[in-house]
Structures are given as C-alpha cells and as structure tokens.
C-alpha positions, 0 to 999 in steps of 0.5 A: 500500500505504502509502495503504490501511495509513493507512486501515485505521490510521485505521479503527481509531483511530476505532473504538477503546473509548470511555467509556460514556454513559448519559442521564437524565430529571431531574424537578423543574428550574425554572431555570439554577441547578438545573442548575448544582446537579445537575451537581455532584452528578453530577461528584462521582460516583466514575467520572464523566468529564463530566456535562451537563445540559440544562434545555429537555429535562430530561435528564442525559448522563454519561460515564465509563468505570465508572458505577455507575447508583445512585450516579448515582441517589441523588446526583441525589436527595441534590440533591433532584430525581428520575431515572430512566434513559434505555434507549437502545432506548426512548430516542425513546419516552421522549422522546416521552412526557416531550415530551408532558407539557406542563409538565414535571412529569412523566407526564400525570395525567387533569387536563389541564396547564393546571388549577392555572393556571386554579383559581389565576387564578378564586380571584386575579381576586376579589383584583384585581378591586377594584383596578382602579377605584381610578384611577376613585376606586372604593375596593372592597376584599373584607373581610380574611377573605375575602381570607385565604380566597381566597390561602390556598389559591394560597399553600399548595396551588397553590404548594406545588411552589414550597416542596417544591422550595424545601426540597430546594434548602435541604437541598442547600445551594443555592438556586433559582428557587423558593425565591425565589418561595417566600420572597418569596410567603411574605413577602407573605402572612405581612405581610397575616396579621400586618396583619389579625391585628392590626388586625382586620376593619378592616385597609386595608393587605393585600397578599394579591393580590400572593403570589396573583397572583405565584404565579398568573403563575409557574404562568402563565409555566411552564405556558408555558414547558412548552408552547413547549418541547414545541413546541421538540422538535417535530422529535424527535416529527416522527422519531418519528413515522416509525418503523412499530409492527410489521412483516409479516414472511414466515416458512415461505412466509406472511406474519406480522404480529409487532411491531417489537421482534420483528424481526430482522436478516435476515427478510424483511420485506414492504412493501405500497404506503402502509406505512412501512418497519419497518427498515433492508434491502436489496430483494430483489423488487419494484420502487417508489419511496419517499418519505424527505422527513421523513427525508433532506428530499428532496422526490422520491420515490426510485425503488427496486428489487432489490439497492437499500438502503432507511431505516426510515421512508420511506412506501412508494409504488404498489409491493410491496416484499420487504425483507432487514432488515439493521438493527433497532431501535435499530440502523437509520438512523432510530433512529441519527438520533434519537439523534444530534438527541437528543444535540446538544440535550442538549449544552452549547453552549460559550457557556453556560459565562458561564451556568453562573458567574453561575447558581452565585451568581445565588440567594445574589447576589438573596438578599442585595440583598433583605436589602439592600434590606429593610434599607435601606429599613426604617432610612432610611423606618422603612416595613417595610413598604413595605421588605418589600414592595420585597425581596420585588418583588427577589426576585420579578423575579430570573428564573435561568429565562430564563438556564437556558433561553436557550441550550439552548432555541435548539441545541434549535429550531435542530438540530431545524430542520436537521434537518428540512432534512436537516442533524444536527447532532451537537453543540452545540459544531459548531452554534457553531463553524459560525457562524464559519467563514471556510474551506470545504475539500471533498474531490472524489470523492463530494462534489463529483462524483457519485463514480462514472465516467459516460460523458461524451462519444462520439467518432466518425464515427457516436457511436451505432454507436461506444456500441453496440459498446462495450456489447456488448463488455463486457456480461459484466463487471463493471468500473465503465467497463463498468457506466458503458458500459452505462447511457450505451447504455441511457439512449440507447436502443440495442439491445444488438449480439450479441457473442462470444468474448468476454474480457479482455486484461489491462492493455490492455481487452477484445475480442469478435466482434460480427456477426461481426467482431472488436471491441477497446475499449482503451488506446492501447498496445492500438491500436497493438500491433492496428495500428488505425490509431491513428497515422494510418496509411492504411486505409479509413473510412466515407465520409472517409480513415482518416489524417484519421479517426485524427488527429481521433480523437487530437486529441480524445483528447489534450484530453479527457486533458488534462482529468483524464478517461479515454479508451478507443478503439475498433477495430472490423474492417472488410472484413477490415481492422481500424481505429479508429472511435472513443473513449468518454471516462470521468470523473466528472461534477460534482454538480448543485449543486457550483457553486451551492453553491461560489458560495453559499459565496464569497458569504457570504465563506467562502474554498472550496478542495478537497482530493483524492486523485485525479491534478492534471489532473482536479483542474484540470478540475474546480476550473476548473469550479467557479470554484475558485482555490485546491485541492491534488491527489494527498494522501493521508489524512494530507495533507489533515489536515496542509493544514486546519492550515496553513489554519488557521494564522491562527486562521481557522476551517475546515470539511472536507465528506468522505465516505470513509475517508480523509477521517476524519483531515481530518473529526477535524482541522478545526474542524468536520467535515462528512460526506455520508451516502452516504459511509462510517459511518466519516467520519459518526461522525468528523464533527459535522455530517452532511448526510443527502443527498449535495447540497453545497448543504447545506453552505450550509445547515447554515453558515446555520443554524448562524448564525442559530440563533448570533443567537438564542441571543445575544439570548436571553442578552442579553435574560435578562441585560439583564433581571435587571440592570435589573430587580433595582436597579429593583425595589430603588429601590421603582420596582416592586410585586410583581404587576408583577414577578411578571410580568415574571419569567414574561414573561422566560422566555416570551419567551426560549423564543418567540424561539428558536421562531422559528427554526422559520420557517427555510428553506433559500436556493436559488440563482436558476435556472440558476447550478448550469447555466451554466459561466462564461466560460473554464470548460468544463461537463460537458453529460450524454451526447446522441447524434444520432437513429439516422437523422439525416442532417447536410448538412456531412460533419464529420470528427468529431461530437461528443457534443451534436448537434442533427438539427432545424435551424432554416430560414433567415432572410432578413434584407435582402440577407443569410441568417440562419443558424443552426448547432450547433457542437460543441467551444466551451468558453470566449470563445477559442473563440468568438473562433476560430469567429467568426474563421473565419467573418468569414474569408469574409465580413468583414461577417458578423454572428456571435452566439453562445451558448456554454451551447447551442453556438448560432451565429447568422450574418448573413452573404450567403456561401455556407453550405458555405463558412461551414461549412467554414470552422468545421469546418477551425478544428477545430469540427465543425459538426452541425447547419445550415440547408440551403444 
C-alpha cells in the first residue's frame, strides 16, 4: 500500500503546473554577441523566468509563468532584430521552412541564396585581378574611377545588411559582428575616396579591393555558414519528413480522404500497404508489419496486428491496416519527438556560459585595440595610413561568429545524430553531463529483462505432454503465467488438449478435466493438500517409480527457486490415481543485449550496478548473469533515489536507465536520467535522455555520443578562441592586410560549423558476435524454451529431461582402440559442473578423454567403456543425459 501511495505521490509531483514556454524565430543574428544582446532584452521582460537563445537555429525559448507575447515582441525589436512566434502545432513546419532558407535571412525570395555572393565576387575579381602579377613585376592597376565604380556598389548595396544591422546594434547600445565589418569596410573605402579625391586620376595608393573583397568573403563565409547549418538540422527535416499530409479516414461505412489537421482522436483511420501512418492508434483489423527505422532506428520491420499500438510515421508494409487514432497532431509520438530534438538544440549547453562573458565585451574589447592600434601606429610611423589600414585588418579578423556558433552548432549535429540512432536527447545540459559519467545504475524489470514472465524451462518425464496440459488448463484466463503458458505451447507447436470444468482455486492455481481426467497446475501447498505425490510418496509413473519421479521433480524445483524464478507443478490423474508429472518454471528472461551492453559499459570504465524492486534471489540470478558485482534488491521508489546519492557521494557522476513509475524519483535524482520508451510517459518526461527502443545497448550509445559530440564542441571553442587571440595582436603588429583577414574571419566560422558536421559520420559500436550469447564461466544463461520432437525416442531412460534436448545424435567415432562419443547433457551451468560430469565419467574409465562445451551442453568422450555405463554414470551425478550415440 505504502509502495503504490509513493507512486501515485510521485505521479503527481511530476505532473504538477509548470511555467509556460513559448519559442521564437529571431531574424537578423550574425554572431555570439547578438545573442548575448537579445537575451537581455528578453530577461528584462516583466514575467520572464529564463530566456535562451540559440544562434545555429535562430530561435528564442522563454519561460515564465505570465508572458505577455508583445512585450516579448517589441523588446526583441527595441534590440533591433525581428520575431515572430513559434505555434507549437506548426512548430516542425516552421522549422522546416526557416531550415530551408539557406542563409538565414529569412523566407526564400525567387533569387536563389547564393546571388549577392556571386554579383559581389564578378564586380571584386576586376579589383584583384591586377594584383596578382605584381610578384611577376606586372604593375596593372584599373584607373581610380573605375575602381570607385566597381566597390561602390559591394560597399553600399551588397553590404548594406552589414550597416542596417550595424545601426540597430548602435541604437541598442551594443555592438556586433557587423558593425565591425561595417566600420572597418567603411574605413577602407572612405581612405581610397579621400586618396583619389585628392590626388586625382593619378592616385597609386587605393585600397578599394580590400572593403570589396572583405565584404565579398563575409557574404562568402555566411552564405556558408547558412548552408552547413541547414545541413546541421538535417535530422529535424529527416522527422519531418515522416509525418503523412492527410489521412483516409472511414466515416458512415466509406472511406474519406480529409487532411491531417482534420483528424481526430478516435476515427478510424485506414492504412493501405506503402502509406505512412497519419497518427498515433491502436489496430483494430488487419494484420502487417511496419517499418519505424527513421523513427525508433530499428532496422526490422515490426510485425503488427489487432489490439497492437502503432507511431505516426512508420511506412506501412504488404498489409491493410484499420487504425483507432488515439493521438493527433501535435499530440502523437512523432510530433512529441520533434519537439523534444527541437528543444535540446535550442538549449544552452552549460559550457557556453565562458561564451556568453567574453561575447558581452568581445565588440567594445576589438573596438578599442583598433583605436589602439590606429593610434599607435599613426604617432610612432606618422603612416595613417598604413595605421588605418592595420585597425581596420583588427577589426576585420575579430570573428564573435565562430564563438556564437561553436557550441550550439555541435548539441545541434550531435542530438540530431542520436537521434537518428534512436537516442533524444532532451537537453543540452544531459548531452554534457553524459560525457562524464563514471556510474551506470539500471533498474531490472523492463530494462534489463524483457519485463514480462516467459516460460523458461519444462520439467518432466515427457516436457511436451507436461506444456500441453498446462495450456489447456488455463486457456480461459487471463493471468500473465497463463498468457506466458500459452505462447511457450504455441511457439512449440502443440495442439491445444480439450479441457473442462474448468476454474480457479484461489491462492493455490487452477484445475480442469482434460480427456477426461482431472488436471491441477499449482503451488506446492496445492500438491500436497491433492496428495500428488509431491513428497515422494509411492504411486505409479510412466515407465520409472513415482518416489524417484517426485524427488527429481523437487530437486529441480528447489534450484530453479533458488534462482529468483517461479515454479508451478503439475498433477495430472492417472488410472484413477492422481500424481505429479511435472513443473513449468516462470521468470523473466534477460534482454538480448543486457550483457553486451553491461560489458560495453565496464569497458569504457563506467562502474554498472542495478537497482530493483523485485525479491534478492532473482536479483542474484540475474546480476550473476550479467557479470554484475555490485546491485541492491527489494527498494522501493524512494530507495533507489536515496542509493544514486550515496553513489554519488564522491562527486562521481551517475546515470539511472528506468522505465516505470517508480523509477521517476531515481530518473529526477541522478545526474542524468535515462528512460526506455516502452516504459511509462511518466519516467520519459522525468528523464533527459530517452532511448526510443527498449535495447540497453543504447545506453552505450547515447554515453558515446554524448562524448564525442563533448570533443567537438571543445575544439570548436578552442579553435574560435585560439583564433581571435592570435589573430587580433597579429593583425595589430601590421603582420596582416585586410583581404587576408577578411578571410580568415569567414574561414573561422566555416570551419567551426564543418567540424561539428562531422559528427554526422557517427555510428553506433556493436559488440563482436556472440558476447550478448555466451554466459561466462560460473554464470548460468537463460537458453529460450526447446522441447524434444513429439516422437523422439532417447536410448538412456533419464529420470528427468530437461528443457534443451537434442533427438539427432551424432554416430560414433572410432578413434584407435577407443569410441568417440558424443552426448547432450542437460543441467551444466558453470566449470563445477563440468568438473562433476567429467568426474563421473573418468569414474569408469580413468583414461577417458572428456571435452566439453558448456554454451551447447556438448560432451565429447574418448573413452573404450561401455556407453550405458558412461551414461549412467552422468545421469546418477544428477545430469540427465538426452541425447547419445547408440551403444
């Protein structure tokens, strides 16, 4: 009771009001300090909590719990930039049109986004062309007018994005990107006028190339700049592009085509083989399988039939579908995801608060050492010149773009990339802190294990007839051990026995008449209370006394329970007695990928542990499996919070992986909450990362990603920092001309935004084959359910068969004087097993040869003695033999 009132409890904390949060498209941001200016302007709005701001996306995201929209508005404008608001359910539209543009200067116009780089580049070459024979003693110079004819329009009419955005940094009493480029181009080519003003035609020295040029390769740099990061949100526009335009709904018995925004929860929406799945629902008819590659990153199509839920966006593949839509829109799994990536990118990295100081006085710092430097060069040389010309290299080479972009442009590369391999990432303070953990804690249930009982092993004289009798038992009901009866027997090939009379004994089982006679599948207490035999009492048995059939029966029990797994037992009536036949054993299979995925992570020297709410012995079992040293058994909810502090109490950083309710305490308390998105909405919302498909190698994943995404934001922002330290005081000392500079600066911005592309060529690491298969030595693996063929007939009568059995034995092997047997041993788990098996064998012939391979229960023996004894031997050390060469 205190268990389920701590969920509802923390259920409800989860869900409690938040503050609301709008988003933005910002136009006219060129570099770091424009954000720094326009997030400002949005914290000093009245009702504004937080405000972020994200040059890569040109988006704002503010939060508060009473934002008045146009107050956002028009401080953005006083700022001098323009907004408009985001509608969330038009939010990946918007995106995707503001990613289209190219350059980011807004809607595409008719002229395609490359024209002014182009025009500027024909009217610039003219102005350098002649400079290229002066190494060669080629003195060709255009004649002044001609030069003023040519730049005047690259100053003025090309460049004029440069003073417009100048001017409205000026009147925000700030500073950016463009206005240094403005003030330095202006210099130039005011100094060029001034020269052929006063000197006439005949003027030598004018320095029109270089404002021509500069602005040319700014227009250059930021042309491309657009284009890598509309390649950076190639990932939104891949989501996007899963989304259907309409829907073909049935409405009074026809089929209608309505669009998308006119779908509602509830219709009955009808998927023809090749369509894409117009929103999220429930089958209702039909069968298929669908493809969700883009969406969950599985690469295997997901069959799909009645009563199973199925995601917006997946393609549908050779069969006809009629869809219950239970969520539309902006509400369904696609458009949720969109958001979610959407949101990370447009988040602030923690690293990119050093940003945001040196940005805030980054223009006034350049400003001033380009005064410095033209006054000092003026009054020590008595050049000006040569001095206006070294401020104005200052102020060219001074690049805050490379610093504005560094950051948001690798978490925009990176969360689009895991996303694509399944992994959302919510924010960017988790894509950071991914990059440092040191522990990985996992809960059990649903995340390591597959989360539901199965069927993992059959005991009995005849497994087959034992599966049979179970199923037909509980046919009728709908309990979880039941459902896993049912699909173990169907997976086998059964034919369901006819059954009747049948009905619960509560807290005991179930019991039915099967042909005719009495059938009870139960506890121990119920076998006792029928007097089956249970405790080796005598009755009659197929083919072996009844006491030795119990006893084995018991033993078997006994170690299936001492792993954590539930055991049920079967009775069945025989020539009017009643007498136990043999069990079904229950637990919860671990996932494929569990063990890999718990070896990666110990690989890359991260501490794995698990927490679980379930009972220690099958915490035991399944840690043992794993290669687990280190889990906590029976916690609840608040336990498992309390357990990821004192793991962190050392200052390392711990990641919890949950899915459920009572894992969102631990989701909340770690520093970075994983969610498995089978689980519960709940832990998704809690968490900071959410694995799209339930498989633990993910968690592997989203850590290495995390950290190589880390490694390029590090470079970007040593490379912008780095750059602007040298290159400033170089171009202060006159060791740099302004076209050089001007280059350089688009230079810095290009590559910034291209090294954070190339974490576009990341793909997950898989382990080798067979890690995830092979149980290692001392570890006892899970194998899925075998049963032997209906007729299989083996030469040794074993006392018990268990679960794997092998019909097809291998002929014998004449090796000398000696037979090569070769034998399938059921029951081995660890190396003392193999030391017993072996034992016993050399028990009759201590000469024999024994090789054994524990994974396939293969026992090989050279050995002149007689196969029966051999045999026998194996099976009185309590390891039934089920498959032998003939003697």
């Amino acid at each position: 009771m205190s268990q389920t009132a701590n969920q509802a409890g923390t259920a409800q904390a989860i869900a409690a009001p938040r503050s609301t949060t709008l988003q933005f498209d910002i136009r006219g941001m060129t570099c770091a300090s424009c954000v720094a200016r326009v997030e400002k302007a949005l914290r000093g709005v009245p009702g504004v909590d937080e405000a972020s701001v994200n040059l890569a996306t040109e988006k704002a995201r503010v939060q508060g719990a009473a934002i008045d929209v146009q107050a956002v508005l028009a401080a953005i404008d006083r700022a001098g930039y323009e907004a408009l608001v985001v509608d969330p359910a038009r939010q990946a539209h918007t995106a995707d049109a503001a990613a289209g543009t190219g350059a980011g200067e807004g809607p595409a116009s008719r002229w395609p986004a490359w024209w002014p780089v182009a025009l500027a580049a024909l009217l610039s070459l003219p102005l350098v062309a002649p400079m290229l024979g002066t190494p060669f003693g080629l003195h060709l110079m255009l004649p002044g007018w001609a030069q003023l004819a040519l730049a005047t329009p690259v100053q003025f009419w090309l460049g004029a994005r440069f003073y417009r955005a100048g001017w409205k940094a000026v009147r925000a009493g700030a500073g950016n990107m463009d206005l240094l480029v403005a003030l330095g181009t202006s210099a130039a080519y005011a100094l060029s006028v001034w020269t052929l003003v006063r000197g006439g035609m005949a003027a030598q020295h004018l320095y029109f190339e270089s404002s021509a040029v500069v602005i040319t390769l700014v227009l250059l740099g930021k042309w491309l700049e657009g284009r890598a990061k509309g390649q950076a949100v190639a990932a939104i526009r891949a989501l996007q592009s899963l989304q259907a335009t309409h829907a073909l709904v049935r409405r009074g018995g026809a089929d209608v085509q309505v669009a998308l925004d006119a779908l509602r929860v509830g219709d009955l929406v009808v998927v023809r083989p090749g369509e894409r799945v117009p929103a999220d629902g429930r089958v209702v008819e039909g069968d298929s399988h669908l493809d969700a590659s883009l969406l969950t990153g599985e690469s295997l199509p997901v069959a799909a039939g009645r009563g199973d839920r199925v995601a917006a966006g997946a393609v549908n593949g050779e069969g006809l579908l009629l869809l219950e839509a239970t969520a539309v829109g902006a509400d369904s799994m696609l458009s949720r995801i969109i958001r979610m990536v959407e949101d990370a990118q447009a988040a602030k990295a923690p690293i990119q608060r050093l940003v945001d100081r040196v940005s805030a006085v980054f223009v006034p710092v350049v400003l001033l050492i380009s005064l410095i430097t033209l006054l000092g060069w003026g009054l020590a040389t008595g050049d000006w010149q040569a001095a206006l010309l070294n401020a104005v290299a200052v102020q060219v080479i001074a690049c805050p773009c490379a610093l504005g972009l560094a950051t948001p442009t690798g978490i925009m590369v990176g969360t689009g990339t895991a996303a694509h391999h399944g992994i959302l990432i919510k924010d960017a303070a988790a894509l950071e802190t991914a990059h440092a953990l040191r522990v990985v804690a996992f809960d059990k249930t649903g995340t390591l294990t597959e989360g539901r009982p199965q069927v993992l092993a059959v005991e009995g004289t005849d497994p087959r007839r034992v599966l049979a009798l179970a199923w037909a038992v509980q046919q009728y009901s709908e309990h979880p051990l039941a459902q896993a009866v049912t699909l173990a027997a169907r997976e086998a090939g059964l034919a369901l026995p006819a059954a009747s009379e049948a009905r619960a004994l509560p807290g005991r089982g179930v019991q039915a008449r099967v042909d005719g006679e009495p059938v009870y599948l139960g506890n121990l207490r119920l076998m006792r209370e029928l007097g089956a035999g249970v405790d080796a009492g005598k009755g009659t048995g197929p083919g072996v006394g009844q006491g030795t059939v119990a006893s084995a029966l018991r033993e078997a029990a006994a170690r299936h329970e001492a792993n954590g797994r539930t055991v049920s037992w079967l009775a069945a009536g025989q020539d009017g007695a009643l007498a136990v036949c043999g069990l079904l054993v229950f637990g919860d299979r671990i996932k494929p990928g569990s063990r890999a995925a718990v070896a990666g992570l110990q690989a890359l020297g991260i501490e794995v542990v698990m927490l679980t709410g379930d009972n220690a012995g099958s915490a035991a079992a399944v840690a043992r499996e794993l290669g687990l040293s280190h889990y906590l058994a029976e916690l609840l909810p608040g336990d498992k919070a309390d357990a990821l502090r004192k793991l962190a109490a050392d200052g390392r950083k711990v990641a919890m992986v949950g899915d459920g309710i009572n894992d969102a305490p631990a989701l909340a308390a770690a520093d970075v909450g994983i969610a498995m998105a089978g689980g519960t909405d709940v832990a998704m919302h809690t968490a900071g990362i959410t694995l799209m498909r339930g498989d633990p190698l993910l968690v592997q994943d989203a850590i290495a990603i995390s950290r190589r995404t880390y490694r390029k934001i590090r470079q970007n922002l040593a490379w912008a920092f780095v750059y602007n330290v040298v290159g400033i005081p170089v171009a202060a000392f006159g060791l740099l001309n302004p076209v050089l500079a001007g280059a350089a600066m688009a230079l810095s911005s290009v590559s910034v935004v291209t090294n954070a592309l190339l974490l576009r060529r990341w793909v997950p690491a898989r382990p080798a084959a067979g890690v995830a298969a092979t149980a290692a030595p001392g570890e006892q693996a899970l194998p899925a359910l075998q049963l032997p063929p209906a007729a299989a007939a083996p030469s040794v009568e074993p006392v018990m068969k268990d679960t794997v059995i092998n019909s097809e034995p291998a002929g014998p092997q004449t090796q000398g004087e000696q037979t090569m047997y070769e034998l399938t041993v059921e029951d081995m788990s660890c190396k003392h097993c193999v030391g017993r098996v072996t034992k016993a064998v050399q028990g009759i012939d201590p000469d024999a040869k024994v090789e054994i391979d524990l994974p396939t229960k293969k026992v090989r023996i050279d050995s002149g003695a007689d196969l029966d004894r051999i045999a026998g031997a194996i099976d009185e050390a309590g390891y039934p033999v089920s498959a032998r060469t003939p003697a």
